[in-house]
N, C-alpha and C positions, 0 to 999 in steps of 0.2 A: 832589703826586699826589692826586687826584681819587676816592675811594673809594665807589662806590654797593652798598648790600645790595638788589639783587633780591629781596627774598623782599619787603619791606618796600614795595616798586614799585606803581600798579595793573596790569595786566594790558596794559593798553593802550601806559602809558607803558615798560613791561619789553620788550613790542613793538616798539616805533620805535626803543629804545636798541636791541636785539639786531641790528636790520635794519640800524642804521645803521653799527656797528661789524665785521661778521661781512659784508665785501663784497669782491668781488663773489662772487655766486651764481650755477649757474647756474639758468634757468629747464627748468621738465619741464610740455609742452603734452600733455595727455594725452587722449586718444579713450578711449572706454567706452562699453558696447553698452548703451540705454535700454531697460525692460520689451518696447516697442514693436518694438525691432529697429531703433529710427534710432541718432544717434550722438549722443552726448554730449560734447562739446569743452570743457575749461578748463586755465588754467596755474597752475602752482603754480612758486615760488620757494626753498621750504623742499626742497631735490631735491638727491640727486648719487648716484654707485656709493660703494657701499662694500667691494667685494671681487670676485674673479677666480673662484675656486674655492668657492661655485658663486658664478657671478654677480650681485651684489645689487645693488641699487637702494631708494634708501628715500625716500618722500613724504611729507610733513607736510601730513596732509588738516584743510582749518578747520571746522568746524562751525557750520551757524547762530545768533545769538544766542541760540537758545531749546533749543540743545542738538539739534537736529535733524540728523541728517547729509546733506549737498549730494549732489548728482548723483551724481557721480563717486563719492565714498564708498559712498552705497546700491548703485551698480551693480557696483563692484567686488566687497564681500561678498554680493552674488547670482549673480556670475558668474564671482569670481576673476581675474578678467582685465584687463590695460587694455595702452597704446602709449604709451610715451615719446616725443617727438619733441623733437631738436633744433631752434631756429628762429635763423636769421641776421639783420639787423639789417630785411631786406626786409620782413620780415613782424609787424616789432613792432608796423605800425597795425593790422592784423586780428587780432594774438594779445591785445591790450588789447580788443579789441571785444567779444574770446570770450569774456572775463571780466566784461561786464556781466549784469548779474541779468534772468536769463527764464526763463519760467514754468518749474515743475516738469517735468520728463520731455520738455523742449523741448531741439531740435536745434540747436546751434550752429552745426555744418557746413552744413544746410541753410540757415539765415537769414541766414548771410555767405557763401553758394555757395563753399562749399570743397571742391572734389570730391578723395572718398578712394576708396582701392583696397582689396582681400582682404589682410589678411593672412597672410602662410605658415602660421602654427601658433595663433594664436590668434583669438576670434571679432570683437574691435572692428577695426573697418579701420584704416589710418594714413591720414594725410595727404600728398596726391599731391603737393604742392610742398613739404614740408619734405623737408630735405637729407638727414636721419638718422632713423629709429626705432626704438625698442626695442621688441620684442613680450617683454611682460611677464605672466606667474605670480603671486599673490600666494603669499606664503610665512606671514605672520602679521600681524594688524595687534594693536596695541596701544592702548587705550584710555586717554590720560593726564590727562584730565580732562575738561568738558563741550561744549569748543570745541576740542577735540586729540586727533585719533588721527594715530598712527604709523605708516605702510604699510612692511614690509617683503616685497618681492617679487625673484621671479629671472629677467632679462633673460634670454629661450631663442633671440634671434636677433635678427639688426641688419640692420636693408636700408637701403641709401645711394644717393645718386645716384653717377651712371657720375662713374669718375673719384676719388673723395673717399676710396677705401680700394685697396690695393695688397692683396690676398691674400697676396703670395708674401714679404712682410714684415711685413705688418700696420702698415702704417705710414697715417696718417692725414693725406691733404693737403687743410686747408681754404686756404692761400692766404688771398690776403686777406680774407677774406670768413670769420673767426670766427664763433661762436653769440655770440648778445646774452644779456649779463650783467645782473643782476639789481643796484641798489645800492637806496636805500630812497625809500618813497613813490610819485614819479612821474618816480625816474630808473633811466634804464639806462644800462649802456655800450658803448661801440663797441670791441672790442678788437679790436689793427690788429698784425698778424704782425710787421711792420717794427718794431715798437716793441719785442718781447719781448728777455729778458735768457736770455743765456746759459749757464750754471754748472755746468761740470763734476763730477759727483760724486768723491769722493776714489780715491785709486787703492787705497788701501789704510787701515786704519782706525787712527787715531792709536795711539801708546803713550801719551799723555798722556791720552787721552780717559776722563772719570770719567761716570759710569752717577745 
């Protein structure tokens, strides 16, 4: 067995080890309103819910090399607000695009014509062909050192395309057609319905079971 101390790591290489162990992830493509009023589009990897009650979400925003915080980050702590969007395997070429480096206070949506719509309750719009988005609150972010803050926020509502959500169960049909999974570097994956495993939870909780 293979023992590495992380702390001992550089930064970089604690990086590639963590992304490449901790898979798949999913990705969170997030809209945020720029000073100007256009929109700000990037993805982040570091994403998932962490709770029901109230609904949370949490983001691993990167920082510039010089401690600078990116788009997304500035505009969220001046507006508290951003949109989570799911995205399916269709749009993995324009969600890598949306991550290349353009100018400060530059519109992603615009420069890949990606037309978004109003959101119900908060000011950044979503993305008119992603299948899911969260309209998001920020709740607190945290500051963990010069290239890491922590976004913690609360998802106030979901809007789906027709079809993808049953109200009267809450049940969720993506069908074939999964969100694309995050693994490390310059891979993703395709996760395919047909393939999942199925595992009954217990019916009741052992006598033998030790805590």
């Amino acid at each position: 067995m293979l023992d590495i101390d992380l702390g001992k790591l550089d930064p970089r290489d604690r990086y590639k080890l963590l992304c490449g162990v901790v898979i798949p992830r999913p990705i969170a493509w997030v809209t945020t309103c720029n000073p100007d009023g256009s929109t700000n589009l990037a993805p982040f990897s570091f994403f998932n819910v962490f709770g029901a009650d109230p609904a949370t979400v949490i983001l691993g925003l990167e920082h510039h090399a010089d401690g600078a915080p990116k788009d997304t980050t500035r505009n969220i702590e001046r507006t508290g607000e951003f949109v989570v969007h799911m995205l399916t395997p269709d749009l993995n070429a324009v969600m890598v695009d949306s991550a290349a480096r353009y100018a400060p206070g530059a519109s992603e949506t615009e420069a890949l014509g990606l037309a978004t719509q109003p959101s119900k309750m908060v000011a950044p719009p979503r993305l008119t062909l992603a299948p899911v988005a969260l309209e998001c609150r920020k709740t607190v972010a945290l500051s963990l050192s010069p290239e890491r803050c922590i976004l913690v926020g609360e998802a106030l509502a979901i809007s789906a395309r027709d079809g993808l959500i049953d109200l009267d169960t809450c049940y969720v049909n993506w069908g074939e057609t999964l969100p694309t999974a995050r693994l490390f570097a310059d891979r993703y994956a395709r996760l395919v319905e047909s393939d999942r495993l199925t595992i009954p939870a217990p019916l009741a909780e052992s006598s033998t079971r030790t805590e």
